[in-house]
C-alpha positions as CSV (number, residue, x, y, z in Angstrom):
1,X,117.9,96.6,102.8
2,X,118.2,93.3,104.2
3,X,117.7,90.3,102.5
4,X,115.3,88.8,104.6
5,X,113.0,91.9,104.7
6,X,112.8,91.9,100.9
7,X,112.0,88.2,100.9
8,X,109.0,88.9,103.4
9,X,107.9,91.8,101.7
10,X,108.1,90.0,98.1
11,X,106.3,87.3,99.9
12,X,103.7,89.5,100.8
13,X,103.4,91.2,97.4
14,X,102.7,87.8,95.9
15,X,100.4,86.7,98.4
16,X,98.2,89.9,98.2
17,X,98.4,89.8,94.4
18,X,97.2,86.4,94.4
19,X,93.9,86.9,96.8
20,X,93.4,90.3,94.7
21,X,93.2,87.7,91.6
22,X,91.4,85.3,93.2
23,X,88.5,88.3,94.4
24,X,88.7,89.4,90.6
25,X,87.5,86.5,89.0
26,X,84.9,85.5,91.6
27,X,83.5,89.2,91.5
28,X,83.1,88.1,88.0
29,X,81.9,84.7,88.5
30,X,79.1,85.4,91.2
31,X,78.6,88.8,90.9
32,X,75.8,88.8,93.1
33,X,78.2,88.3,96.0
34,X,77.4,91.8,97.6
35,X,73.9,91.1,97.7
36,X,74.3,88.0,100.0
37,X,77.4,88.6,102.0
38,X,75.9,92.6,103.1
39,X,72.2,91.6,102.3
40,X,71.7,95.1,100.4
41,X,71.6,95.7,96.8
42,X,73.5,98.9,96.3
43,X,73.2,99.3,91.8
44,X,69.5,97.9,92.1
45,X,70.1,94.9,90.4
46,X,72.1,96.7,87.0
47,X,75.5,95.0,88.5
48,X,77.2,98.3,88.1
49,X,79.2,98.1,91.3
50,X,80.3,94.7,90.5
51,X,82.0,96.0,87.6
52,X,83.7,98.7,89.0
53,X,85.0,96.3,92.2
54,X,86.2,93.8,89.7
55,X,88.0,96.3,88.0
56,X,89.6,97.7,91.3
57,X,90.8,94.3,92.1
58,X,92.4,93.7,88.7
59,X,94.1,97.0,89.3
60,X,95.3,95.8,92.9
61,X,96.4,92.8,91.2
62,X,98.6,94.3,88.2
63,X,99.9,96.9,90.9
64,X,101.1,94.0,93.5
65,X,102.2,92.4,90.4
66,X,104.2,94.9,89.7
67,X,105.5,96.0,93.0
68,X,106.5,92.0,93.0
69,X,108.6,92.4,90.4
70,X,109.9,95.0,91.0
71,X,111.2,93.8,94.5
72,X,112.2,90.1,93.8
73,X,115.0,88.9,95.0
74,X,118.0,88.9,92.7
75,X,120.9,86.9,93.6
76,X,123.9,88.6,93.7
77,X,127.3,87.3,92.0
């Protein structure tokens, strides 16, 4: 693979682990996000579904994270 497409995809990794992070811990913050960006209130108030999104963005997260590592770019020599 070439370098330059590992950079851009390492780049992209890190960038999309980042905003995942950044969604987790406002979903935890203001959980009542869904509520005023939709205008519906899907777990009737219980924040049920907030918990699970949360969860499935700390999941993206430590899978970019991962797939970041994974892929970063080792000098060779």
């Amino acid at each position: 693979m070439a370098w330059g497409t590992a950079r851009k995809r390492f780049r992209a990794e890190v960038c999309a682990g980042v905003a995942t992070a950044i969604a987790t811990v406002l979903t935890l913050l203001v959980p009542e996000w869904i509520e005023v960006v939709f205008g519906v209130d899907p777990d009737h108030g219980d924040g049920s579904l907030e918990w699970v999104i949360a969860t499935c963005f700390a999941l993206a997260t430590l899978g970019l994270a991962t797939l970041s590592w994974l892929d970063r770019p080792r000098r060779e020599g």
